[in-house]
Residue, then its C-alpha position, 0 to 999 in steps of 0.5 A: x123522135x129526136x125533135x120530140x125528145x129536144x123539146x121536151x127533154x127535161x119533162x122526161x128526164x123528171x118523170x123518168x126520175x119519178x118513175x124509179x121512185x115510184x116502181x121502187x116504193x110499190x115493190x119495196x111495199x111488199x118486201x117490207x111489209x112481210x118482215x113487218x109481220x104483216x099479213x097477206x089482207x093486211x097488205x092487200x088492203x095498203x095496196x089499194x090504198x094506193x089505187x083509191x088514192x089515184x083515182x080521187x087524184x085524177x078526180x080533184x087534181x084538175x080543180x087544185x090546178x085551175x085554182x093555184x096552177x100547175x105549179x103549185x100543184x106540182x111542188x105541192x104533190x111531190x113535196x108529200x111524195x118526198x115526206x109520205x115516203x120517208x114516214x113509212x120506216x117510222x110508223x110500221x103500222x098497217x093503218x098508218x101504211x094504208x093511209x101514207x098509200x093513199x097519201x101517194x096515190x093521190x099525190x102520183x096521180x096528181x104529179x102525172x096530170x100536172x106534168x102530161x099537161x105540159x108534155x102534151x102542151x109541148x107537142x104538136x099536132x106532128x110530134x103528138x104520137x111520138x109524144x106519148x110513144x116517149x112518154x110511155x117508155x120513159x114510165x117502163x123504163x123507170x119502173x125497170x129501173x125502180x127494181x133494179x135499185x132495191x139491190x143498193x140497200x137492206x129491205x129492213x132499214x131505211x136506205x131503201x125508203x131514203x133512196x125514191x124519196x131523193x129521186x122524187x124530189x130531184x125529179x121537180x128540178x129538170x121540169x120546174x126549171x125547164x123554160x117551158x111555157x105554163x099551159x092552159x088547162x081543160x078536161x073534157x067532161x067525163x062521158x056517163x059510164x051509162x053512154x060508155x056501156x052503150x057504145x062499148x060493152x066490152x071495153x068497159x068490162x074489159x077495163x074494169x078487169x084490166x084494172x084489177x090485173x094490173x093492181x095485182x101485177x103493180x101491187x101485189x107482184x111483190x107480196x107474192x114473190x116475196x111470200x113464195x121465197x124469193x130473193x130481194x134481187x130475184x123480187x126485182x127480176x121477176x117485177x121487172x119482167x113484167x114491164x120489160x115484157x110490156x114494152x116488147x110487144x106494144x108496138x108489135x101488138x098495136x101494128x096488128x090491132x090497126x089490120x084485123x078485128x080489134x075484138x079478135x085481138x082481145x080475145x088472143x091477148x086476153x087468152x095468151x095472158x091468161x094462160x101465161x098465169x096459169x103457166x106461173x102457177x105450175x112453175x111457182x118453184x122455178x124461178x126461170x119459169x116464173x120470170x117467162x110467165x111474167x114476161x109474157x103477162x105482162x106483154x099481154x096486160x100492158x098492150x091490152x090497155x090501150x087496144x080496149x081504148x082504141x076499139x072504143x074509139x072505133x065506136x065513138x062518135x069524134x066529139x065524143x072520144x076526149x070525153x070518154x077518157x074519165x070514164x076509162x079511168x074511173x072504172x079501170x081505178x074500180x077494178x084496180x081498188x078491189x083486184x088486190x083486195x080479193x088477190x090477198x083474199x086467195x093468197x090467204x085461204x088458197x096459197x101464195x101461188x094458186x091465189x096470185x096467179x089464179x087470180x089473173x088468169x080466172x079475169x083474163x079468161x072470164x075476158x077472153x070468153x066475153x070477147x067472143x060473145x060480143x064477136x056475136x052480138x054485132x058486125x066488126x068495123x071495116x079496117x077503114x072505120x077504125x081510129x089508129x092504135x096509140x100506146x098508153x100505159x095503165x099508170x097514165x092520167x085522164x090527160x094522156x088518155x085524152x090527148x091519145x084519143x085525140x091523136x088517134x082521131x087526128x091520124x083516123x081523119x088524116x088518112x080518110x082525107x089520103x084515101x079521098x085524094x086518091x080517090x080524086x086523082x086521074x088515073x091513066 
């Protein structure tokens, strides 16, 4: 770790700083937009913007770099972060919001694969899983971090859209002027959703509804808290357990993942989740109670991400497992554009409480139930047959997902040469 973190400190240090701008903006969007007097549709509908902008992002960031490079791009991006952010104390409209969301959607999105390009440029084929370990706590330690700054100013003036706005653009300094060398970039051609479907049914239901749960959690988490009461720094505590809680059980949870029936997991998380929701419901008037219920949401949601990709890559052909990245991210971004949409819907005509939690748990036990009729439908791969566990955060680009499938291949052909060696040598 300590040779990862020499080589690629300052692409860590940037995107840590990007990470606190970002987790600010996404709950300093909820909390605002209420004392805007705006309704529970109309910031359902500014959060995903937000989505449908990093979706056309991923989609449109690899040509821009192949055409002006990773630079460009990169200052490009973060320069309209910086300016989009500023606006939003200027023009409190909803419209204007919706469109400044997908102004950053995109630009964040963008920002990701340009600087996962270089991290994962950084790596060796060695350091490439503790690359992405790194990368993936650095994104929850920021978002941790994002929240735990709201306290610093009033939600109602300006300081507090001045404050990401500073950090986005500092963040471009430790990784624009690093030494480190500009990649060649390439992705692979997306799979078609059709071939996705066909070597894993549930994995592609499951990141279509993994991406309407972590819309609700990243988005709407916010308006929720805020609806129901909460104070500004209670806002913060309740978002902040919900990553705090993804990083608890990652690792946990990926250990067991490489010894036992993938599909089984799913299921367990997926139920685990979906009854942690139901338990926030119950205790939307306590606040201790709502904190549990989103530290455990969010060790089942965040660990599900990349436990859906790596039982899909035991079904993949090798050749096969880079390409099914864009097609991971295309209908997890589905899923994330209509999940806020429908929570504001529920919050509106069932309640705060009953609509936000209600929600999550209705598509994590709708997931749960699938999982146990593909349990059915055919035999599970031997633990041998299985590729290694990577984690990959859902705020990730193609360019992480790719890279950490490739790793995961990598580790799956490494141990199968083991097991020959030991298979070869003498005995006695």
């Amino acid at each position: 770790m300590l040779r990862v973190l020499g080589n690629s400190w300052a692409l860590l240090i940037g995107i840590g700083l990007l990470m606190i701008g970002n987790g600010m903006q996404a709950t300093l969007m909820g909390v605002r937009g209420a004392i805007e007097g705006f309704s529970t549709t109309e910031l359902s509908i500014i959060t995903s913007g937000y989505f449908a902008g990093f979706l056309g992002g991923s989609r449109l960031t690899p040509e821009l770099i192949r055409r002006v490079g990773h630079v460009r791009v990169f200052a490009a991006l973060g320069s309209f972060v910086s300016a989009a952010l500023i606006l939003f104390p200027v023009l409190t409209d909803p419209w204007a919001w919706t469109a400044l969301r997908v102004v950053l959607g995109f630009c964040f999105s963008g920002i990701y694969v340009t600087s996962e390009s270089w991290l994962n440029n950084a790596a060796t084929n060695e350091t490439r899983g503790q690359t992405l370990s790194a990368y993936m706590i650095v994104q929850m330690l920021g978002i941790i971090a994002g929240q735990g700054l709201l306290s610093l100013g009033d939600p109602a003036g300006y300081e507090l859209f001045i404050l990401p706005s500073v950090l986005v653009s500092i963040s471009f300094a430790p990784i624009l002027l690093s030494v480190m060398p500009t990649p060649a970039f390439e992705t692979t051609k997306p799979l078609r959703l059709g071939a996705l479907f066909r070597a894993s049914p549930l994995a592609f239901a499951g990141m279509t509804i993994l991406g309407g749960v972590f819309a609700a959690q990243f988005g709407m988490a916010s308006v929720f808290a805020t609806q129901i009461g909460l104070s500004v720094g209670e806002i913060s505590a309740f978002i902040s357990a919900l990553f705090v809680g993804a990083l608890v059980f990652q690792y946990p949870l990926g250990w067991v993942s490489d010894r036992m029936d993938r599909r089984l997991l799913i299921l367990m998380v997926s139920l685990v989740g979906g009854l942690a929701a139901i338990g926030g419901w119950l205790a939307a008037d306590r606040f201790a109670g709502l904190v549990t219920a989103a530290l455990v949401l969010g060790g089942m949601t965040n660990p599900l991400y990349s436990l859906l990709i790596a039982y899909l890559n035991d079904y993949l052909d090798p050749d096969d497992m880079a390409a099914a990245s864009g097609g991971l991210i295309f209908v997890n971004g589905m899923g994330a554009i209509t999940g806020p949409v429908i929570t504001g819907w529920l919050m509106e005509t069932a309640g705060p409480a009953r609509g936000f939690w209600l929600f999550i748990a209705l598509l994590l036990l709708s997931l749960a139930a699938y999982a146990a009729y593909r349990m059915t439908q055919r035999p599970a791969p031997t633990v041998e047959e299985t590729v290694a566990y990577v984690a990959v955060a859902p705020i990730a680009s193609q360019v992480a997902v790719e890279a950490a499938q490739e790793w995961a291949h990598e580790q799956h052909e490494l141990q199968e040469e083991n097991a020959d060696a030991d298979r070869a040598a003498p005995t006695g």
